[in-house]
Structures are given as structure tokens and as C-alpha cells.
C-alpha positions in Angstrom: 81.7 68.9 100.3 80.9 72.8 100.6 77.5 73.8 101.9 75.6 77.2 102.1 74.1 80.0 100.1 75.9 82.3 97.9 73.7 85.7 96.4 74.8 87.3 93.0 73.8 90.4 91.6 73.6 91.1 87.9 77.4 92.0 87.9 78.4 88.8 89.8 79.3 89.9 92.3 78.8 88.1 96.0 75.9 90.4 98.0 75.0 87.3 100.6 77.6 84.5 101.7 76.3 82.3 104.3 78.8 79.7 103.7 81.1 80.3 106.9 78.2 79.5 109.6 74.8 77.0 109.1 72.0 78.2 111.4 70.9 74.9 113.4 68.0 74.7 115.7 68.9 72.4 119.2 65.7 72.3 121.1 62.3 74.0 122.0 62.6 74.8 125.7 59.9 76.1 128.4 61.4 78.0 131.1 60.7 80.0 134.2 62.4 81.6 136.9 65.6 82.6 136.6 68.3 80.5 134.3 70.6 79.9 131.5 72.0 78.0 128.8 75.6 77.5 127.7 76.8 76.9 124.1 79.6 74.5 125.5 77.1 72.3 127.2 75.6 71.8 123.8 79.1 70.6 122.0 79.4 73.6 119.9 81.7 75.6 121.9 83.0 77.7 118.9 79.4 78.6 117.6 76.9 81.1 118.8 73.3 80.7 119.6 70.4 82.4 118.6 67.0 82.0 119.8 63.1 83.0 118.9 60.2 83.0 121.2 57.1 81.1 120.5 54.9 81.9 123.9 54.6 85.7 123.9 55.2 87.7 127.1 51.9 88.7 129.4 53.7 91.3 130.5 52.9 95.4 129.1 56.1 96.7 130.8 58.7 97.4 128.9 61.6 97.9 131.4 61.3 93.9 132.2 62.0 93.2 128.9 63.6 91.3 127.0 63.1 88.2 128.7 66.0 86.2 127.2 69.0 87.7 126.5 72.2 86.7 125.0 75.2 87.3 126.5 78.8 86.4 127.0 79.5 87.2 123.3 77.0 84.9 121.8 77.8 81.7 124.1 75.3 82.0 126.7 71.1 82.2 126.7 69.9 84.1 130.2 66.7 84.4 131.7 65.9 85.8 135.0 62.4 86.4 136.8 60.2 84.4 134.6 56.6 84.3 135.7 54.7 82.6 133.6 55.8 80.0 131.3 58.3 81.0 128.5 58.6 78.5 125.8 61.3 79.0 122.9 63.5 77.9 120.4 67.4 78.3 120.7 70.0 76.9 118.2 73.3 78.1 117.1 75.2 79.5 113.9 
């Protein structure tokens, strides 16, 4: 059975397809220091993640953010001189 979300305009025609790739959330994690995460480690070596913070960052300098980063084309979740606790949400599409 097909799953997604298809968007038609007045014409019928297709203006948002989300059919190809499902957005699923893994696991909230709390990091510091310096890490990462790998999409294969998660059995889903062919998808990409994503990610949203939920503990904001104490710190006003710009040039230290941001303090996750994708990379790798999508398959990897970095982090690296974490003070304080970091606390997040990561999934993959």
C-alpha cells in the first residue's frame, strides 16, 4: 500500500509530493563534547537524517555555531566542543 501526501492546485496539477521519503523521528539525545551519529548505525543506510534542537545554545557567539551539523551528504549528525548539555531530536527521511 502507497503512503504520503500529494498537494493539487485548482488545475490538478502536483505542487507537493512527499511520497518518495516519510520523515521518521529515532530518538531524543543529550550530548556534549565532541561526537557523532551515523545513519548506518541506525539501519537506514540509504536515508538521510535530520535533526531539531530542543535545549537552546548559552552561547552569543556566532562563529561557534551551529552546534550540530550534518554532514557526509546527509548520513552523518556531528557535534564538537559541546559545553553545556545539548539535547535534540534526530530522525531520518
Amino acid at each position: 500500500m502507497a503512503h504520503g501526501l500529494q498537494v493539487f492546485n485548482s488545475n490538478g496539477d502536483v505542487i507537493t509530493d512527499l511520497t518518495k521519503r516519510f520523515a521518521k523521528i529515532i530518538e531524543k539525545k543529550t550530548v556534549t563534547g565532541t561526537g557523532e551519529i551515523n545513519v548506518a548505525d541506525y539501519g537506514a543506510p540509504n536515508n538521510r537524517f535530520w535533526y531539531f534542537i530542543v535545549s537552546p545554545s548559552t552561547s552569543d557567539t556566532e562563529e561557534i555555531l551551529p552546534l550540530l551539523r550534518i554532514i557526509d551528504g546527509g548520513k552523518k549528525i556531528m557535534w564538537k566542543d559541546v559545553g553545556e548539555p545539548l539535547t535534540f531530536y534526530f530522525g531520518v527521511y
